[in-house]
ZAMAR-907302 format. One record per residue (C-alpha): residue number from 1; x, y, z; residue in three letters. Coordinates in Angstrom, 1 decimal. Layout:
BEGIN
site ropa:NUM east:X north:Y up:Z drenmar:ALA
...
This chain:
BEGIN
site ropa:1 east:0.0 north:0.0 up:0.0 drenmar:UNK
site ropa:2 east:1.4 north:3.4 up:-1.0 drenmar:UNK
site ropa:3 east:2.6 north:5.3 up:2.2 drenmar:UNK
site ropa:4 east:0.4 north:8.4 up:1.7 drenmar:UNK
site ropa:5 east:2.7 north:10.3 up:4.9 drenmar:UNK
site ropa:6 east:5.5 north:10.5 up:2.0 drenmar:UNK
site ropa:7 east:4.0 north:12.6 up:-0.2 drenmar:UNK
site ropa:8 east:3.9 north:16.8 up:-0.4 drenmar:UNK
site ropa:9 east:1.0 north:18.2 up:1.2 drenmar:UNK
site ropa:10 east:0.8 north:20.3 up:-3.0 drenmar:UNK
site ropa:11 east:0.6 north:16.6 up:-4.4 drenmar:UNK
site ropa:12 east:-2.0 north:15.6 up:-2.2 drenmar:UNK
site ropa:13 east:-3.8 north:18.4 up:-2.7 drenmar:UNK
site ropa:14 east:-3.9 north:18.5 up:-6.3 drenmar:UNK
site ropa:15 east:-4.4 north:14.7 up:-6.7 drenmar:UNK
site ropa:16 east:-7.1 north:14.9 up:-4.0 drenmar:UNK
site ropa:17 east:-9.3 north:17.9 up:-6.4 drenmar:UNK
site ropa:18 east:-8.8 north:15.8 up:-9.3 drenmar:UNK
site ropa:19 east:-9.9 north:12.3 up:-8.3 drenmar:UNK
site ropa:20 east:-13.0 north:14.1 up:-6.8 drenmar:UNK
site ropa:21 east:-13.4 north:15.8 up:-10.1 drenmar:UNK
site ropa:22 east:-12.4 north:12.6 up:-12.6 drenmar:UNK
site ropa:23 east:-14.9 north:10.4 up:-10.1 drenmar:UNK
site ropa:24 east:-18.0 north:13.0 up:-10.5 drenmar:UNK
site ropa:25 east:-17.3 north:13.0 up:-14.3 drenmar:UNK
site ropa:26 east:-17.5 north:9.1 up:-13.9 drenmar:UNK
site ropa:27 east:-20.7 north:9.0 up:-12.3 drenmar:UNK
site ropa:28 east:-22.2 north:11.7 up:-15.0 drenmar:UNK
site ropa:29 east:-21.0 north:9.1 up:-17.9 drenmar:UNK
site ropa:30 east:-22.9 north:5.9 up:-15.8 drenmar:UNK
site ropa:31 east:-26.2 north:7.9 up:-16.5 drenmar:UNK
site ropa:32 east:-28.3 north:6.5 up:-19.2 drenmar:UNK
site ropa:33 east:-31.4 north:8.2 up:-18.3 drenmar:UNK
site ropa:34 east:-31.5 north:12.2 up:-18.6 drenmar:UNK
site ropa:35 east:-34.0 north:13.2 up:-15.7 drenmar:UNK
site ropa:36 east:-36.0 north:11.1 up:-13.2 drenmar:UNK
site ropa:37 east:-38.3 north:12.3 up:-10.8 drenmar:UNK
site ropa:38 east:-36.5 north:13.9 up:-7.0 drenmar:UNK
site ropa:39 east:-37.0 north:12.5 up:-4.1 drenmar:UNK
site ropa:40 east:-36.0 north:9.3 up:-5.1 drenmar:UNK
site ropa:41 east:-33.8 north:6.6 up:-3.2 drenmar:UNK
site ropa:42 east:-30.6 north:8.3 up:-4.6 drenmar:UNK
site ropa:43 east:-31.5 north:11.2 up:-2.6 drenmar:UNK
site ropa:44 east:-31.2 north:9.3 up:0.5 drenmar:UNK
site ropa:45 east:-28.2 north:7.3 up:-0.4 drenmar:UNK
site ropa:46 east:-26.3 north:10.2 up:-1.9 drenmar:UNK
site ropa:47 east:-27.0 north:12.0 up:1.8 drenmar:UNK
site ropa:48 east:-25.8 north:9.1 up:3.2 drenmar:UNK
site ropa:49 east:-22.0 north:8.8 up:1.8 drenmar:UNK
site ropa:50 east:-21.8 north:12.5 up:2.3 drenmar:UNK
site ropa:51 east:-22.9 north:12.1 up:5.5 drenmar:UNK
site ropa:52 east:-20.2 north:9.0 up:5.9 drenmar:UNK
site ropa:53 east:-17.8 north:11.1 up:4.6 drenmar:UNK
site ropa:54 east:-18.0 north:14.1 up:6.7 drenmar:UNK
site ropa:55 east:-17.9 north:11.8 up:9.6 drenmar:UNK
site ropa:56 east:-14.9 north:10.7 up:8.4 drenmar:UNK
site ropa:57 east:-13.1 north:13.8 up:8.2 drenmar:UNK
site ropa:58 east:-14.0 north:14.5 up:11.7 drenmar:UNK
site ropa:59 east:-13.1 north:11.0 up:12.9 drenmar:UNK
site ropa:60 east:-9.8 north:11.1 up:11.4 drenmar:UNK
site ropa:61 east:-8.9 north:15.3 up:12.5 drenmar:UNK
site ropa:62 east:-9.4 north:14.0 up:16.1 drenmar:UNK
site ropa:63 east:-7.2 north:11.6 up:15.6 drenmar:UNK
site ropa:64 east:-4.2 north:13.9 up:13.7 drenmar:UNK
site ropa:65 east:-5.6 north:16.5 up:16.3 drenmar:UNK
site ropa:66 east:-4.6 north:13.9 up:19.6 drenmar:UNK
site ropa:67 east:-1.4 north:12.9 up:18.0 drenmar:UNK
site ropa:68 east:-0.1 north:16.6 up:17.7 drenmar:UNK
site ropa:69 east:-1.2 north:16.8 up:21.4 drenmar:UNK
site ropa:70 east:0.9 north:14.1 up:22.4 drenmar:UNK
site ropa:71 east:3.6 north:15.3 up:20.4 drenmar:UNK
site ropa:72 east:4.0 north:19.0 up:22.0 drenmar:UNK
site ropa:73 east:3.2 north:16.9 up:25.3 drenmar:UNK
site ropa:74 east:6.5 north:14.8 up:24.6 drenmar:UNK
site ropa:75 east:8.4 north:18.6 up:23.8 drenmar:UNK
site ropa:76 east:7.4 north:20.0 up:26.6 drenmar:UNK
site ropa:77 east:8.2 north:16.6 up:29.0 drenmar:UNK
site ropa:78 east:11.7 north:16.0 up:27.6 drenmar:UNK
site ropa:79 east:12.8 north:19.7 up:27.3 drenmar:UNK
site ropa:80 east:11.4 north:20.1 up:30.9 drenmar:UNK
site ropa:81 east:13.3 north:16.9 up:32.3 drenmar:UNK
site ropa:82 east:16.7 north:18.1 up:30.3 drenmar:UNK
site ropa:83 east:16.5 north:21.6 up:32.0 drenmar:UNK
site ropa:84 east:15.7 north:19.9 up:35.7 drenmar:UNK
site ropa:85 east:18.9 north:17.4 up:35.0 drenmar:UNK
site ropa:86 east:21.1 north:20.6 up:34.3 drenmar:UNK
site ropa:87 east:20.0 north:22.2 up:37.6 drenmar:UNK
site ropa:88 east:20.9 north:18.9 up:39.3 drenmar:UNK
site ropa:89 east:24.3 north:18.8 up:37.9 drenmar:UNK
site ropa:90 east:25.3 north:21.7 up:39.1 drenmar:UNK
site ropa:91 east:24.7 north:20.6 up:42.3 drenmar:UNK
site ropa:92 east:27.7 north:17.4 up:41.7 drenmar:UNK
site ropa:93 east:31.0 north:18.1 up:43.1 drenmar:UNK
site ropa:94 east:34.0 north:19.0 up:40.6 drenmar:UNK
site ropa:95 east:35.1 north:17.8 up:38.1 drenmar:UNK
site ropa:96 east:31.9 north:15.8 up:37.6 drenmar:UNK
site ropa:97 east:29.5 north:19.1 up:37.3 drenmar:UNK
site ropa:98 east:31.6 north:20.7 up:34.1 drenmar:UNK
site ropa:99 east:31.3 north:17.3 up:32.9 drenmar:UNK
site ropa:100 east:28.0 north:16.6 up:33.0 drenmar:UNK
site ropa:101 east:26.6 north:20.0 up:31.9 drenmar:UNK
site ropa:102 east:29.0 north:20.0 up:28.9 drenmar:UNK
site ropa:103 east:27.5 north:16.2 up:28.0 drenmar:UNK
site ropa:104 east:24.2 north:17.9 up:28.4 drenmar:UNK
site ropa:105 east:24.7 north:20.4 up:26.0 drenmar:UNK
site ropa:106 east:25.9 north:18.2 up:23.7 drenmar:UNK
site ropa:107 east:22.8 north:15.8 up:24.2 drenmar:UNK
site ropa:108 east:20.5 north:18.6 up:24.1 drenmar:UNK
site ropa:109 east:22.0 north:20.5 up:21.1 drenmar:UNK
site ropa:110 east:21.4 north:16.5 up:19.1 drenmar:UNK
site ropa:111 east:17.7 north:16.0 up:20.4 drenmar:UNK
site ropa:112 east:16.7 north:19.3 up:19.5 drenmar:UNK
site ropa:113 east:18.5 north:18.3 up:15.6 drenmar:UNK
site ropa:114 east:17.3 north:15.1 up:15.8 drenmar:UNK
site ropa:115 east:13.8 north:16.5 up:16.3 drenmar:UNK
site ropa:116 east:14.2 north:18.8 up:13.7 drenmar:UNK
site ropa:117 east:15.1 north:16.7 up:10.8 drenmar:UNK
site ropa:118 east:12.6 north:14.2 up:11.6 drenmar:UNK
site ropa:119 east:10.8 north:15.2 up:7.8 drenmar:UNK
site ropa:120 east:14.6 north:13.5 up:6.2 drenmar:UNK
site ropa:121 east:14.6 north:9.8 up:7.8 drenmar:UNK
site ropa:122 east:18.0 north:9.2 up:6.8 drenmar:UNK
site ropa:123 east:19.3 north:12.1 up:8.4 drenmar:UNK
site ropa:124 east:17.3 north:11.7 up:11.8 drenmar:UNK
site ropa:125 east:18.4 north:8.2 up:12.2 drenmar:UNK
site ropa:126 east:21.9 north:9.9 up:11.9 drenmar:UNK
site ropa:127 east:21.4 north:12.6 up:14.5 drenmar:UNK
site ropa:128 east:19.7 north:9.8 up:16.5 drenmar:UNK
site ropa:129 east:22.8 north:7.2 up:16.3 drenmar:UNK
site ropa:130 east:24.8 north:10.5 up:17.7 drenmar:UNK
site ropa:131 east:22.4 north:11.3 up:20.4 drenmar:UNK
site ropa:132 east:22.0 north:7.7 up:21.6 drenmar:UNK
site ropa:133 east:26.1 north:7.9 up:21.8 drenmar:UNK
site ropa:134 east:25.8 north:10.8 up:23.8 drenmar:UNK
site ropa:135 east:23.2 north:9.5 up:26.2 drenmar:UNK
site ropa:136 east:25.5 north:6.2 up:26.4 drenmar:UNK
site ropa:137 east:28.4 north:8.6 up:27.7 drenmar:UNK
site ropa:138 east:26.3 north:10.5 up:29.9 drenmar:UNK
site ropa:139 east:25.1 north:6.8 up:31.3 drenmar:UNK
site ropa:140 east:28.4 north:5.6 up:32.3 drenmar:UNK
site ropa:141 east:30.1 north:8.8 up:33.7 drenmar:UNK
site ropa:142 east:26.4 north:9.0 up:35.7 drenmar:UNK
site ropa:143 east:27.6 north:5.2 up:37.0 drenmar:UNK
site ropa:144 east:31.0 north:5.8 up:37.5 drenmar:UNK
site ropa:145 east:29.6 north:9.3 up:39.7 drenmar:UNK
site ropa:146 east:27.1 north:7.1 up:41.4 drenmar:UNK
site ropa:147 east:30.2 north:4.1 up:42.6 drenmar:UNK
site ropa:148 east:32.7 north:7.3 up:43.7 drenmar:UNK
site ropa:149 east:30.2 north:9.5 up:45.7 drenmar:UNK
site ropa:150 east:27.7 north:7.1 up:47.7 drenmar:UNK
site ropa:151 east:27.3 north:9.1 up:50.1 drenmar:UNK
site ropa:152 east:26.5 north:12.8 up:48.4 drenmar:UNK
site ropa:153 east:22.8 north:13.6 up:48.3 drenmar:UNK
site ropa:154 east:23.0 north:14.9 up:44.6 drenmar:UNK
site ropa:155 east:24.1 north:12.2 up:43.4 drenmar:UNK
site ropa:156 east:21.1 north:10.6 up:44.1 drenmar:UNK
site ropa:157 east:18.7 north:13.0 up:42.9 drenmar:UNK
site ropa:158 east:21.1 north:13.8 up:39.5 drenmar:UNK
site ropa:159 east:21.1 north:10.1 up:39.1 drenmar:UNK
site ropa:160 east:17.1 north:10.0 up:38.8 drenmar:UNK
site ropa:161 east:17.0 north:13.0 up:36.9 drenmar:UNK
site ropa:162 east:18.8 north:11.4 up:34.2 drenmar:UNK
site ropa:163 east:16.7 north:8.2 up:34.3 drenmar:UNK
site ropa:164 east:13.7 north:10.2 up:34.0 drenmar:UNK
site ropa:165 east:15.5 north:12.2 up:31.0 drenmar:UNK
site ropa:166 east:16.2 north:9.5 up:29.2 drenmar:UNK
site ropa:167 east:13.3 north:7.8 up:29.8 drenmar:UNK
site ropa:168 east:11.4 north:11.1 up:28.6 drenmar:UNK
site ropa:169 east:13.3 north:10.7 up:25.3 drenmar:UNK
site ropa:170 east:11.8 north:7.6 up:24.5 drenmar:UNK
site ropa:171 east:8.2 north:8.4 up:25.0 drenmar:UNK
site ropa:172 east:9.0 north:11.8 up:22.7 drenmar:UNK
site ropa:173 east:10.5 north:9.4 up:19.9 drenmar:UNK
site ropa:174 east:7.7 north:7.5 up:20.0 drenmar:UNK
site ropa:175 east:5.0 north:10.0 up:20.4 drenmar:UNK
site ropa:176 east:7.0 north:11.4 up:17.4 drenmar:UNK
site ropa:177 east:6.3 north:7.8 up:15.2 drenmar:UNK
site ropa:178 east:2.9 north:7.8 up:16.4 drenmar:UNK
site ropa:179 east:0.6 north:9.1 up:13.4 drenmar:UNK
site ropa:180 east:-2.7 north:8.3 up:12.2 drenmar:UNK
site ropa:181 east:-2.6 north:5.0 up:10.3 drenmar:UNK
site ropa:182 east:-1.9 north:5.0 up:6.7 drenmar:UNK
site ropa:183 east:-5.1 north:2.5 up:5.8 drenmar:UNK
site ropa:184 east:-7.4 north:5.4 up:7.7 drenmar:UNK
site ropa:185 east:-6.5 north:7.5 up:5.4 drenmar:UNK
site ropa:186 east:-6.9 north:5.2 up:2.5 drenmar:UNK
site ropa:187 east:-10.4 north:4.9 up:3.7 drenmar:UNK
site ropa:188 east:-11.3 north:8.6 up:3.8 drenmar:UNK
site ropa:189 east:-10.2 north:8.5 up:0.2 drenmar:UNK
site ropa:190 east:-12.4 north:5.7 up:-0.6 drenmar:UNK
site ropa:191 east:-15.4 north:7.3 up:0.5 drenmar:UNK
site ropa:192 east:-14.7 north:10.7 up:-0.6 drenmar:UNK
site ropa:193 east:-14.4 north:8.7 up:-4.1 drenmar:UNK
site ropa:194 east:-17.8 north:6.9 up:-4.1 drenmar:UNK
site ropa:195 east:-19.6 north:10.0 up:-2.6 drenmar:UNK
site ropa:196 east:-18.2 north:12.2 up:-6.0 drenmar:UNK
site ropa:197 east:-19.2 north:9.6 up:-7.6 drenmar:UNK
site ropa:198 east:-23.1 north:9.6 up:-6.0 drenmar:UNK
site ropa:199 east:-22.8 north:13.6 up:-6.5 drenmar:UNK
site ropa:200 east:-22.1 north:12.7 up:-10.3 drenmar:UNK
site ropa:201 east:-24.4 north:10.5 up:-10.7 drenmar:UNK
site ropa:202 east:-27.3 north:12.3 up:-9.2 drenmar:UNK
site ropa:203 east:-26.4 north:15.7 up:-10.7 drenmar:UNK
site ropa:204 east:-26.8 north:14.2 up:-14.3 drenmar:UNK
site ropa:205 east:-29.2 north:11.7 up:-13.5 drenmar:UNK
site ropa:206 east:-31.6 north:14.9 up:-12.4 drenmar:UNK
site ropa:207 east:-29.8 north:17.0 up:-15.4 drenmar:UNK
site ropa:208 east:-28.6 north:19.9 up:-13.5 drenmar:UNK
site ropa:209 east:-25.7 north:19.9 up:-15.4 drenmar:UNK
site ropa:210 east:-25.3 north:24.2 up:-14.3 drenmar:UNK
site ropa:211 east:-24.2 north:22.6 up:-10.8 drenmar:UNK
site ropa:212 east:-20.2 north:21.4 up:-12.3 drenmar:UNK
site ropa:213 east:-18.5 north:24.2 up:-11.0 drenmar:UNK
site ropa:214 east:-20.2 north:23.8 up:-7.4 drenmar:UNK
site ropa:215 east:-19.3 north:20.5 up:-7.2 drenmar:UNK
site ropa:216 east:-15.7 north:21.2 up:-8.0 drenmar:UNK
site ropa:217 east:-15.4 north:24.2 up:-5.5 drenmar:UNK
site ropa:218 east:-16.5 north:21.2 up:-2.9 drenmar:UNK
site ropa:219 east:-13.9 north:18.9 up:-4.0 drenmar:UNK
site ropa:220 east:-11.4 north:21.7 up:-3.4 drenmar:UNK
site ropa:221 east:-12.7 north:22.2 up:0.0 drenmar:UNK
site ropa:222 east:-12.9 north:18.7 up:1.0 drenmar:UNK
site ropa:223 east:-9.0 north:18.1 up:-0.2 drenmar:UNK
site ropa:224 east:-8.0 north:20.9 up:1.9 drenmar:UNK
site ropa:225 east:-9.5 north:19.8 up:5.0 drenmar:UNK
site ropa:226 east:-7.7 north:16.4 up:3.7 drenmar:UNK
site ropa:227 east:-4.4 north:18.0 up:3.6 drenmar:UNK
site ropa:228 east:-5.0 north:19.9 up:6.9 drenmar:UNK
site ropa:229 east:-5.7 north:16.9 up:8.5 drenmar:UNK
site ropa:230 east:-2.4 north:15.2 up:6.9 drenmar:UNK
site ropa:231 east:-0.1 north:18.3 up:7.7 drenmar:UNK
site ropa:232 east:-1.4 north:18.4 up:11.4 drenmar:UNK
site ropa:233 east:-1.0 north:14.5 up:11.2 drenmar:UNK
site ropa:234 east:3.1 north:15.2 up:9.8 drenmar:UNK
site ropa:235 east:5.6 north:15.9 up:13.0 drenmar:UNK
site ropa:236 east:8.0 north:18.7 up:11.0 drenmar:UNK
site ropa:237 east:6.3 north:19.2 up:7.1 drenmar:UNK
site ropa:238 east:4.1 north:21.8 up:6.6 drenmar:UNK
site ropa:239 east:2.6 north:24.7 up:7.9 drenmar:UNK
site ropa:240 east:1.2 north:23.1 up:11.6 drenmar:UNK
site ropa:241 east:4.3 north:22.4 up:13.4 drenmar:UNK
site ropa:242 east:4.9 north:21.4 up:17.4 drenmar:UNK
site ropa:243 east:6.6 north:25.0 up:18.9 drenmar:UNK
site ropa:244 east:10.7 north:23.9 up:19.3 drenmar:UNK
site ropa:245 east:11.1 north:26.9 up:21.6 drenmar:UNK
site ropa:246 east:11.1 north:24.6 up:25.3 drenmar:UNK
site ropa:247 east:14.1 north:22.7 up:23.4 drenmar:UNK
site ropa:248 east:15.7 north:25.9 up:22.1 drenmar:UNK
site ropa:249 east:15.4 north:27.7 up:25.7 drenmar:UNK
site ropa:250 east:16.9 north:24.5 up:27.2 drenmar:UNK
site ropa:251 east:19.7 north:24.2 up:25.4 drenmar:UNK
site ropa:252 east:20.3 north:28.1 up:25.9 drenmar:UNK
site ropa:253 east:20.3 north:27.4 up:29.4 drenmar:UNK
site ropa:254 east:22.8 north:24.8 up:29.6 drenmar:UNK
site ropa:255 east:24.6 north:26.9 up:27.9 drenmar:UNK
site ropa:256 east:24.6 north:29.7 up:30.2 drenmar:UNK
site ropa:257 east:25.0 north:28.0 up:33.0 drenmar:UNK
site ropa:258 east:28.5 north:25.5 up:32.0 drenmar:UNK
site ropa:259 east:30.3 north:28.9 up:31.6 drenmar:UNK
């Protein structure tokens, strides 16, 4: 099945207004009859798929809508347990603080890159390999901190501040895989195509042939709110992005403070 998260918002757009288009055409060319009375059975099943199909769109924007959520969520979570780790190191007796706050920086500066790039999958798995060497490094000096100074208070509260870091970055990277299922939007396609097709259909079949270009200004609306849905669904393309600035501000931070 064609991964529809890999295309440009533009392409889906302007494939989406021409398959609505090409499928109402279809339906006007399956007439054979010019007019039939209204208020017939069409009338109740053309309602019906439109009916299917707005509840569709809704169904699927509160889903694209819950996975941005959880996305900033995941920001906010990680750039708030990065910044409480920092305070915490500075609290560890020397040399072990300048350490710590300069593997910090380091770490932070990759997450916030990592998180970035997330829209270039070979390049985020790159930025990810770097940060997950980082975290490694900032692991063991943690350990080595923990086996030298048993006795130090810090220690014990740096040490879980960088358990719950870490463990922040996992939920974030997942929350950031988390989008809505490719076969959900296949179906919102799939029933955007047979309702066209019913608007076709029953357009011609009741020749009100004056009522093209109405149809075609609702096939433009409905790929929009397609490709709304999709860019708010997308972690880093398009216009609806997760605000970096609680990664940017920690990293600033760390900064400011290792000096």
């Amino acid at each position: 099945m064609i991964e529809l998260g890999e295309w440009r918002l533009l392409a889906v757009f302007i494939v989406g207004v021409f398959g609505a288009i090409i499928f109402s055409e279809l339906g006007r060319l399956l007439v054979r009859r010019r007019r039939v009375g209204k208020g017939t059975d069409l009338d109740t099943i053309e309602t019906a798929v439109l009916g299917m199909l707005a509840l569709m769109i809704g169904f699927t924007f509160a889903m694209a809508l819950s996975r941005f959520d959880a996305r900033r969520d995941a920001l906010m979570n990680e750039a708030n347990a990065i910044g409480t780790t920092a305070l915490r190191a500075r609290l560890l007796p020397p040399p072990y603080s300048q350490q710590m706050l300069d593997l910090l920086h380091q770490y932070a500066e990759m997450r916030l890159s990592a998180i970035q790039s997330i829209s270039s999958g070979g390049k985020m798995n790159h930025e990810d390999d770097r940060s997950n060497q980082i975290r490694e490094a900032l692991w063991l000096t943690t350990k080595r901190l923990a086996e030298q100074e048993k006795g130090i208070v810090p220690t014990g509260v740096f040490v879980q501040a960088v358990n719950e870091m870490l463990d922040s970055q996992g939920r974030h990277t997942f929350a950031l895989e988390s989008g809505v299922p490719n076969a959900v939007f296949w179906a919102l396609y799939g029933i955007g195509a047979v309702a066209f097709l019913l608007v076709g259909y029953a357009n011609r079949l009741q020749g009100q042939s004056s009522l093209r270009i109405p149809i075609y200004l609702m096939a433009a609306a409905v790929s929009g709110l397609i490709v709304l849905i999709q860019d708010l669904d997308r972690p880093a393309v398009g216009f609806i992005n997760v605000n970096q600035t609680p990664m940017i501000d920690a990293v600033h931070n760390i900064v400011n403070h290792s000096h």
